[in-house]
KOLZA-908159 format. One line per field, with one value per residue (C-alpha): residue in three letters; x, y, z; residue number from 1. Coordinates in Angstrom, 3 decimals. Example, Ala and Ser with C-alpha at 12.3 -4.5 7.8 and 13.67 -1.06 7.14 Angstrom:
<pts>
nulum: ALA/SER
px: 12.300/13.670
py: -4.500/-1.060
pz: 7.800/7.140
fidren: 1/2
</pts>
This chain:
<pts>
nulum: UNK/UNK/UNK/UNK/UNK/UNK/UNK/UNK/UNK/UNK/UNK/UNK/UNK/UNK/UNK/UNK/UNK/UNK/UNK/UNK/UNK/UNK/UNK/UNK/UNK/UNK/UNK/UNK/UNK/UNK/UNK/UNK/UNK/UNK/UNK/UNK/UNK/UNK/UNK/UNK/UNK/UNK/UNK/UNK/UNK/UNK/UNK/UNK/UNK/UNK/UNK/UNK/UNK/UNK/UNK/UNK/UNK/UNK/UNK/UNK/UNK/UNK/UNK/UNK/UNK/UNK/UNK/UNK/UNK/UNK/UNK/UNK/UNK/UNK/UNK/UNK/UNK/UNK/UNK/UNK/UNK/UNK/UNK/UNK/UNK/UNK/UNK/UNK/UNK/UNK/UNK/UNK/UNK/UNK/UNK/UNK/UNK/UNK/UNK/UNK/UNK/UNK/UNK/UNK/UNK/UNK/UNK/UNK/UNK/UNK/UNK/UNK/UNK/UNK/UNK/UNK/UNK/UNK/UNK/UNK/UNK/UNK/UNK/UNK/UNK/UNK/UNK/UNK/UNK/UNK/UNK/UNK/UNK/UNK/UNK/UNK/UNK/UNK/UNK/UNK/UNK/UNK/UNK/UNK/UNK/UNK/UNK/UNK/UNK/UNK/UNK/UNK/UNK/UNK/UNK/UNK/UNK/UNK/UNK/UNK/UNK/UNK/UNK/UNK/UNK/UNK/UNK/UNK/UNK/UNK/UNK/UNK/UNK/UNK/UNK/UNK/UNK/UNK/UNK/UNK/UNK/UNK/UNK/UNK/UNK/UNK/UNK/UNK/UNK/UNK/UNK/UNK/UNK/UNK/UNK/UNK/UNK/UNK/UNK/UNK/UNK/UNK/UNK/UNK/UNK/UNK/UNK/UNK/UNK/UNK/UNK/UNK/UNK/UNK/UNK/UNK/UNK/UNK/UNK/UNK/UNK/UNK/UNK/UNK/UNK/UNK/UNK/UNK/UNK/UNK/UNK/UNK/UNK/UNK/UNK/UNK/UNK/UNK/UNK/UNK/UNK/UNK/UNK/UNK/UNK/UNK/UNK/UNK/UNK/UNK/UNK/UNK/UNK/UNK/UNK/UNK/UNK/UNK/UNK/UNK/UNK/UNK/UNK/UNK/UNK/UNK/UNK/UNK/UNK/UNK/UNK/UNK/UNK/UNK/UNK/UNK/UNK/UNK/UNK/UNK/UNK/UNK/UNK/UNK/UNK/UNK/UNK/UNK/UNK/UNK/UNK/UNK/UNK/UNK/UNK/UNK/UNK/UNK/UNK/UNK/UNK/UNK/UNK/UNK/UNK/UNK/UNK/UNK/UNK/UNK/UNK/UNK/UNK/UNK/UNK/UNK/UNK/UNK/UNK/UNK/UNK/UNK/UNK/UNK/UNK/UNK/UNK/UNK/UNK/UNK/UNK/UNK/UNK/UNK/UNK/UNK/UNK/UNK/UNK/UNK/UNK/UNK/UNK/UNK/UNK/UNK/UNK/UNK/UNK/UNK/UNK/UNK/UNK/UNK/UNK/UNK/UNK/UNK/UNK/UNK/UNK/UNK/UNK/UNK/UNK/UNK/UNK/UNK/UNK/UNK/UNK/UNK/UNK/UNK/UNK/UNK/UNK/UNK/UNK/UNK/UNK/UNK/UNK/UNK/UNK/UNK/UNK/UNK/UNK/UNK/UNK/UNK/UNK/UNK/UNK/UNK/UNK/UNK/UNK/UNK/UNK/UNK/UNK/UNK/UNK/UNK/UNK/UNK/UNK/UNK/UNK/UNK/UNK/UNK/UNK/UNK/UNK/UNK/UNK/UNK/UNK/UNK/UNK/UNK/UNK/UNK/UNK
px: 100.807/100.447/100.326/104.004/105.511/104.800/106.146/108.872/110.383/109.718/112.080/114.109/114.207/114.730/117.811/119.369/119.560/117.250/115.813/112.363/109.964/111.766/111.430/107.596/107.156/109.134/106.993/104.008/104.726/106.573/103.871/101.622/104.216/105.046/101.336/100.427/97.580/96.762/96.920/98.004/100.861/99.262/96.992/100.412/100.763/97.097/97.229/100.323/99.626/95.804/97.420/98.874/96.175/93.598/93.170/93.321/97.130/97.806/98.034/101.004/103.371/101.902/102.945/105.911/106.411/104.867/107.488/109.930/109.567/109.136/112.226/114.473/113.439/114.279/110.953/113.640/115.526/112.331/110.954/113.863/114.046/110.395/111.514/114.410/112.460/109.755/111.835/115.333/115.180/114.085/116.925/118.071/116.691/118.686/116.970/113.661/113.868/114.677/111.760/109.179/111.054/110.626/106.898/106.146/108.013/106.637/103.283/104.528/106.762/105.428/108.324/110.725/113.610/112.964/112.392/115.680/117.761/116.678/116.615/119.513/121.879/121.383/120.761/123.723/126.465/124.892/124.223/127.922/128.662/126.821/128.070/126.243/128.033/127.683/125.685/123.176/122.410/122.384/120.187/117.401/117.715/116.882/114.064/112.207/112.390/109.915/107.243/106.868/105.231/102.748/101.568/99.300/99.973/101.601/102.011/102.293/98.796/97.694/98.664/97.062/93.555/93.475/94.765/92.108/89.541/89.405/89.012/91.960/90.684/90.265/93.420/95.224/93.315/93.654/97.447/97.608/97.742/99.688/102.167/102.354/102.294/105.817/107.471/106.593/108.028/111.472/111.443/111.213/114.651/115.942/114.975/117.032/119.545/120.276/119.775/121.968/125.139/124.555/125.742/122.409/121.241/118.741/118.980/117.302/113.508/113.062/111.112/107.196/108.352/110.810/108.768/105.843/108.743/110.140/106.093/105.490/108.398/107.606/103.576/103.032/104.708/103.030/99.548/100.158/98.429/96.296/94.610/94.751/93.252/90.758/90.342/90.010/87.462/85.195/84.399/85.644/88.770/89.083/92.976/93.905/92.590/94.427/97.579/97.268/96.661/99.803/102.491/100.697/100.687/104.370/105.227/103.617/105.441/108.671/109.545/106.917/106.771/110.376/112.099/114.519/113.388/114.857/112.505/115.948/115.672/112.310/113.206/115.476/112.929/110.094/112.802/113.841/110.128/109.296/112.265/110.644/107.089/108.113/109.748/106.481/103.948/106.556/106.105/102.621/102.254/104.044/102.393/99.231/100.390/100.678/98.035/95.639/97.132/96.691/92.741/92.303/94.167/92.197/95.038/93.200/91.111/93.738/95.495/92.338/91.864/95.370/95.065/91.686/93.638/96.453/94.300/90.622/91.357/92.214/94.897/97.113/96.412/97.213/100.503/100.940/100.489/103.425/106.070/105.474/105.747/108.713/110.329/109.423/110.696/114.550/114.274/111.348/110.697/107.370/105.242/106.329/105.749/102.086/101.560/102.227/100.131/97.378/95.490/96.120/95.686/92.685/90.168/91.845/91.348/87.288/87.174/88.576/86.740/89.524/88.769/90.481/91.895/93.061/94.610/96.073/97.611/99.258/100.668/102.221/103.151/105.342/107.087/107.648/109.925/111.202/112.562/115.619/115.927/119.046/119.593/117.978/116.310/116.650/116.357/119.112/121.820/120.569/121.582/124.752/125.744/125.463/127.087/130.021/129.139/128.789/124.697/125.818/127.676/124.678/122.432/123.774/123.072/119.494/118.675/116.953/115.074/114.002/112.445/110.307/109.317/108.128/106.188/104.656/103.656/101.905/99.887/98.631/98.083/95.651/94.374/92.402/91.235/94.635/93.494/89.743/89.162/89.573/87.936/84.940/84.709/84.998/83.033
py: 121.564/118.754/116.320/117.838/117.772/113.990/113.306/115.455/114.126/109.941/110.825/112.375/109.678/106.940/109.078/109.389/105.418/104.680/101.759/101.687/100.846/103.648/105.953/105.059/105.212/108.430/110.211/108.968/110.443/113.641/115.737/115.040/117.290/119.486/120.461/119.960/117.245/115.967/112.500/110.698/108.057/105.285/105.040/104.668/101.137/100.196/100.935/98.908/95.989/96.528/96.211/93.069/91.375/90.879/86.990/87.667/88.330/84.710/84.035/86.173/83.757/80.542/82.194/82.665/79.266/77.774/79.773/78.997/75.031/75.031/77.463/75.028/72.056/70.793/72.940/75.140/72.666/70.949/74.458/75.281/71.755/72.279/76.047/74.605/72.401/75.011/77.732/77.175/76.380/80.279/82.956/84.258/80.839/81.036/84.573/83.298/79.957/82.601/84.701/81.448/79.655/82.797/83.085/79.678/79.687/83.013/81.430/78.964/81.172/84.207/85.945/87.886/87.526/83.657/83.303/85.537/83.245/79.638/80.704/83.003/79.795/77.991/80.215/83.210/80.339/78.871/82.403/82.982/80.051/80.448/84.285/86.361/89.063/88.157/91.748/91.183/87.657/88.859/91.988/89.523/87.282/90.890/91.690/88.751/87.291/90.092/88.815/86.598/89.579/89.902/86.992/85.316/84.596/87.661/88.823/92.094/91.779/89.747/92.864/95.545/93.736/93.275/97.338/98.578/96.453/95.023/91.267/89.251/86.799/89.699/90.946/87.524/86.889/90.750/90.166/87.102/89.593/92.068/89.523/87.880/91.194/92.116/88.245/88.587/92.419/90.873/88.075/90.158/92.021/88.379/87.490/91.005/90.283/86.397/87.865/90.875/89.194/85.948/84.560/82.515/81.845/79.145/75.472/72.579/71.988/69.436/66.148/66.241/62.890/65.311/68.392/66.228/64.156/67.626/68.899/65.966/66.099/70.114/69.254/68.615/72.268/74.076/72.909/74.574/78.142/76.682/74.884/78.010/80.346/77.493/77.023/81.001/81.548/78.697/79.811/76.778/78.306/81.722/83.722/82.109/79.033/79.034/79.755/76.500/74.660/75.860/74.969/71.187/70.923/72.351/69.632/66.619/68.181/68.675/65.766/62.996/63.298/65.072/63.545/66.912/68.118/66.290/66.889/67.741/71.165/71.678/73.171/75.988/76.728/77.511/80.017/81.891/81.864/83.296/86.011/87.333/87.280/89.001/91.745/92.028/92.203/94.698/96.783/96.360/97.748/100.160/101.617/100.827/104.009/105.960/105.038/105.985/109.439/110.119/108.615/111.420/114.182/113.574/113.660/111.105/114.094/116.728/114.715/114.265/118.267/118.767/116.177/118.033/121.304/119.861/118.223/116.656/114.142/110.186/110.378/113.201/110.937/107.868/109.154/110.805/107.590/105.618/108.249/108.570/104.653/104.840/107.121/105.197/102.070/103.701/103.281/100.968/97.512/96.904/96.025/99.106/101.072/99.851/100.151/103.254/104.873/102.167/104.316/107.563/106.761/104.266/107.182/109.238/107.029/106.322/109.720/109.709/106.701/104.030/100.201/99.679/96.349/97.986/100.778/97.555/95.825/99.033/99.659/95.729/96.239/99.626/97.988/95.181/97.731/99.371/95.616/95.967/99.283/100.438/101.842/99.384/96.852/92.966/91.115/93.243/92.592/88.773/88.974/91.019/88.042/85.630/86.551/88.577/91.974/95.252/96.276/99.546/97.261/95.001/98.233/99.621/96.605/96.283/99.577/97.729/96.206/98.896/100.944/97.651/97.465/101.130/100.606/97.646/99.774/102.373/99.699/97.976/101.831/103.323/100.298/99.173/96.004/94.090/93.829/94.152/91.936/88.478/89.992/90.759/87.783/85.891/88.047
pz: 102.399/104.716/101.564/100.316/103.386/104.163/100.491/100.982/104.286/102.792/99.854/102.219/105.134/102.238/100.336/103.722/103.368/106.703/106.878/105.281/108.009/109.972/107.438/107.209/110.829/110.425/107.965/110.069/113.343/112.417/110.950/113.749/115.825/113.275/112.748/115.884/114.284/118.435/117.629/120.774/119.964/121.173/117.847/116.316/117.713/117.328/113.995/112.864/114.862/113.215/109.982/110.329/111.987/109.193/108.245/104.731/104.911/106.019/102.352/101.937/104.076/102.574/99.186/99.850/100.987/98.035/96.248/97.739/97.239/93.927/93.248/95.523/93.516/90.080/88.922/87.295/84.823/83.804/82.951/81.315/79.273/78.085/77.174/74.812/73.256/72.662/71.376/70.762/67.170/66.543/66.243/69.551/70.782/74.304/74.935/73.954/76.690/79.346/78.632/78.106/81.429/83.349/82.344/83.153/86.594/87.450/87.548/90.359/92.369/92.058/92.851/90.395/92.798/93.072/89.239/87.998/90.622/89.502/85.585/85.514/87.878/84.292/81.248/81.666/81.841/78.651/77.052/77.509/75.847/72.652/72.517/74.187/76.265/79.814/80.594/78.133/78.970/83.063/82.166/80.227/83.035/85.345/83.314/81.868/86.093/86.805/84.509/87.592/89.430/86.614/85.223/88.745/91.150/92.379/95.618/94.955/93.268/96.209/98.794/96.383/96.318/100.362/100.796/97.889/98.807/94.619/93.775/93.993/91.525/89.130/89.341/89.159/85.338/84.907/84.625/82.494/79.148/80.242/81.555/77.851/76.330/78.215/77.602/74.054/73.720/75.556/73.178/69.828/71.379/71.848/68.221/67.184/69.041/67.932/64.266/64.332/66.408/64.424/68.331/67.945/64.700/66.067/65.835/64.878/65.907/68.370/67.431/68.674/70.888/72.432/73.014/74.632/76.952/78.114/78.818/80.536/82.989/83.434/83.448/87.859/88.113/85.094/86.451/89.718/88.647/86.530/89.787/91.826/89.407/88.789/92.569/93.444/89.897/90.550/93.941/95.574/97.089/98.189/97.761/101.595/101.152/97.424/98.820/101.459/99.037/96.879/100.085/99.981/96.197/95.881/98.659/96.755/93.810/95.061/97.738/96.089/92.590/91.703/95.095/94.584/97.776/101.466/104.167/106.036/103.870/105.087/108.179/106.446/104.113/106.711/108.601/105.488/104.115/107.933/107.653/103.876/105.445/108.617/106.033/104.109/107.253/109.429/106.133/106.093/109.447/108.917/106.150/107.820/110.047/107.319/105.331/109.111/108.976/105.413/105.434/108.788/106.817/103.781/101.359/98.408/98.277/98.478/95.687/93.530/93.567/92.442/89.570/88.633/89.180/86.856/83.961/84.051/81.235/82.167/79.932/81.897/85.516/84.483/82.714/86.264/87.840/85.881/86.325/89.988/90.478/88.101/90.278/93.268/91.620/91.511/95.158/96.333/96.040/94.845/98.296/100.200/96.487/96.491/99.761/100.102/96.699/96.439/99.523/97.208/93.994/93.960/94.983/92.399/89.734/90.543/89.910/86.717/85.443/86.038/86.744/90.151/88.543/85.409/88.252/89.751/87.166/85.636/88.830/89.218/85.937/87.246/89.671/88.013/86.155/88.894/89.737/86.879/87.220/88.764/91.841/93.622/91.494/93.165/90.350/88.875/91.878/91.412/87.636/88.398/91.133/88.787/85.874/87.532/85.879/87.324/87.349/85.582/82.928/82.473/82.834/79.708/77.668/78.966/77.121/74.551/77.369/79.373/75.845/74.823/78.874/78.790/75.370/76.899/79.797/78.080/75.969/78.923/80.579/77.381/76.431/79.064/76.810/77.586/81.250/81.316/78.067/80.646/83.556/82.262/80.276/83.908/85.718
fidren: 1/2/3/4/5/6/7/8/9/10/11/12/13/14/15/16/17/18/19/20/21/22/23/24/25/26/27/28/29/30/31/32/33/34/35/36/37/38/39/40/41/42/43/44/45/46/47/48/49/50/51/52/53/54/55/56/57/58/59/60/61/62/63/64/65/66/67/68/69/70/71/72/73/74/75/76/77/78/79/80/81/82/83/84/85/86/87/88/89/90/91/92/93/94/95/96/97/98/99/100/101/102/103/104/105/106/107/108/109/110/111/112/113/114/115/116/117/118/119/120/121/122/123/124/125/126/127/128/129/130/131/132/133/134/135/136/137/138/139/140/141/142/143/144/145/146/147/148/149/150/151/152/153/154/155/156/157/158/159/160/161/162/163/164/165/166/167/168/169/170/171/172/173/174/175/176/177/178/179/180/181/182/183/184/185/186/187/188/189/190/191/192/193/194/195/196/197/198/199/200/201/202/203/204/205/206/207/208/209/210/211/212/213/214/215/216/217/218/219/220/221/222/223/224/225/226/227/228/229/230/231/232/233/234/235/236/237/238/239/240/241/242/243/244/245/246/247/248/249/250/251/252/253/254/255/256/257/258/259/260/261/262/263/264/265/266/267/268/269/270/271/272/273/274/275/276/277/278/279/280/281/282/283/284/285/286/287/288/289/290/291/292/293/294/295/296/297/298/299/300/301/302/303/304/305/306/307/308/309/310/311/312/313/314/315/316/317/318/319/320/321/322/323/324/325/326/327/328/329/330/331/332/333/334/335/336/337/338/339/340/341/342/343/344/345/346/347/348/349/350/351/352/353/354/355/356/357/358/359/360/361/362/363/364/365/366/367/368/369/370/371/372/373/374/375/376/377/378/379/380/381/382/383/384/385/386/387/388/389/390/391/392/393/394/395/396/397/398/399/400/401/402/403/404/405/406/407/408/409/410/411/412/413/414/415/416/417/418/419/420/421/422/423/424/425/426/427
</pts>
């Protein structure tokens, strides 16, 4: 009862449009009235500044700032350049560099937001141009930008290892598959799409002189993840210390080798880095509330009795699992999303046999849908700024889209081999 009622009053709080810590707190503090639970309210404050205060989560902010000065750079156009010269000669070329730029510069920024901005400023204009409609070319932009939140480092995968207590540097190479698995599903709708319209036919292939000049230029950025991952894998580094060393290599990158980046900027940078982290971690403790009443009401084992009750097989849960975070992702973003379910669902899915990475990557991999899915995807309302189309206009067109995303989903849900293949091989 207790377990419907706290569900019940969230969806409500959040439909009601209050702000989403409140409506965490909210669904928190209620029931312990309602059910008269005698939980004094001061364990309501320990708890959420508790939640916050863990040293791991320093990495979060230092993320974020990495992020943040490689997406304010030129790390965009180089990426960009070396995706023209990579792909546009192929049908639907244009579509295909915005897929390829977005996986590359998701693998520096780390953020979908970040990555639809910097690769959608430059590719919708030019998608327009060749003859793509404007709400196709913003809804690719939507949906290829949240690769970034797949393929490492993610933050989202960074927040789900710290709450579930799973290896960070398993989830990061967990995600590297899964990641390619939904650029290259985007890019065969690019390659339909090019064919079909005849707007992009493809061009000419680029000289080997010309692809290795625009690698080059793009190569500082690119080697960015490949360094952390190394860093975080060969023990040297752990996820915190990783992420330090991301806001000093994005500054030698940026302001020494590119010289895009003033120091002047520097100071605006660190305040709107501060404002995002202060979002995440006030979210954080927030659902750090939560999360202490539902460990004392037992609910992980109320919910893994009315799985059982519902169906015993793996199949049936995890199926469960991707239409609740579907639903969630209509009106979550994905922290708060994972942050929320990671406490319920990662006993649940021991029980069924699950990998808590494999749980963990499916789970990014939900959001990351939830992300261009209207009503309240980000990367959507990026797109839609951009290119001056409604999000229901560019919605429509993304139909294609959103069927490949879903069949990518349910590959990387049932077969277990697209994220556990590269663990295991690294553990």
């Amino acid at each position: 009862m207790i377990l419907l009622f706290v569900c019940a009053l969230f969806l409500v709080s959040v439909f009601l449009g209050i702000p989403l810590v409140w409506a965490i707190l909210i669904t928190a503090v209620v029931p312990i009235f309602v059910f008269d639970l005698g939980y004094p309210l001061q364990a309501v404050y320990l708890n959420f500044i508790g939640g916050v205060e863990p040293i791991h989560f320093i990495a979060i902010p230092l993320f974020i700032v990495a992020g943040e000065m490689m997406s304010r750079g030129g790390v965009g156009q180089r990426i960009i350049d070396f995706a023209r010269a990579a792909f546009g000669f192929l049908p639907g070329g244009l579509g295909f560099v915005v897929v390829g730029a977005s996986m590359l510069f998701g693998g520096i920024s780390g953020s979908a937001i970040a990555d639809s901005a910097a690769i959608g400023s430059v590719m919708i204009p030019n998608m327009a141009k060749q003859g793509y409609k404007r709400s196709f070319a913003g809804g690719l932009v939507a949906a290829a930008g949240t690769v970034g939140i797949i393929i490492p480092p993610s933050i989202p995968m960074l927040i789900y290892g710290f709450v579930a207590n799973v290896s960070v540097a398993d989830l990061f190479i967990g995600g590297i598959i899964p990641g390619l698995i939904f650029g290259l599903f985007f890019m065969a709708v690019c390659y339909y799409v090019g064919k079909k319209t005849g707007c992009d036919p493809g061009g000419r292939m680029v000289s080997k002189r010309e692809l290795w000049r625009t690698f080059i230029a793009s190569a500082p950025a690119l080697f960015m993840p490949i360094l952390i991952l190394g860093g975080i894998f060969s023990g040297f580094m752990t996820p915190t210390e990783a992420a330090a060393f991301a806001v000093v290599y994005g500054f030698v990158v940026t302001v020494v080798i590119y010289r895009d980046f003033s120091l002047r900027d520097l100071p605006k940078l660190i305040i709107d880095s501060f404002v995002t982290s202060a979002i995440v971690m006030v979210v954080i403790g927030a659902t750090s509330v939560l999360g202490w009443l539902i460990t004392l009401e037992q609910m992980p084992q109320i919910l893994v009795r009315f799985v059982e009750a519902v169906s015993s097989d793996q199949i049936t849960f995890l199926l469960l699992v991707n239409v609740v975070l579907l639903i969630l992702g209509l009106v979550l973003d994905p922290v708060p999303a994972i942050l929320l379910t990671a406490p319920l669902f990662v006993p649940t899915a021991i029980s069924f046999g699950v990998d808590p990475v494999h749980l963990g990557v499916i789970m990014t991999c939900n959001v990351a849908v939830g992300l261009f899915t209207p009503p309240v995807g980000a990367t959507l309302y990026v797109a839609s700024r951009i290119s001056g189309v409604g999000v229901l206009s560019i919605a429509r067109s993304m139909m294609p889209l959103y069927l490949v995303a879903i069949c990518a989903l349910m590959l990387v849900t049932y077969v277990p081999a697209t994220t556990m293949t590269l663990v295991e091989y690294f553990r």
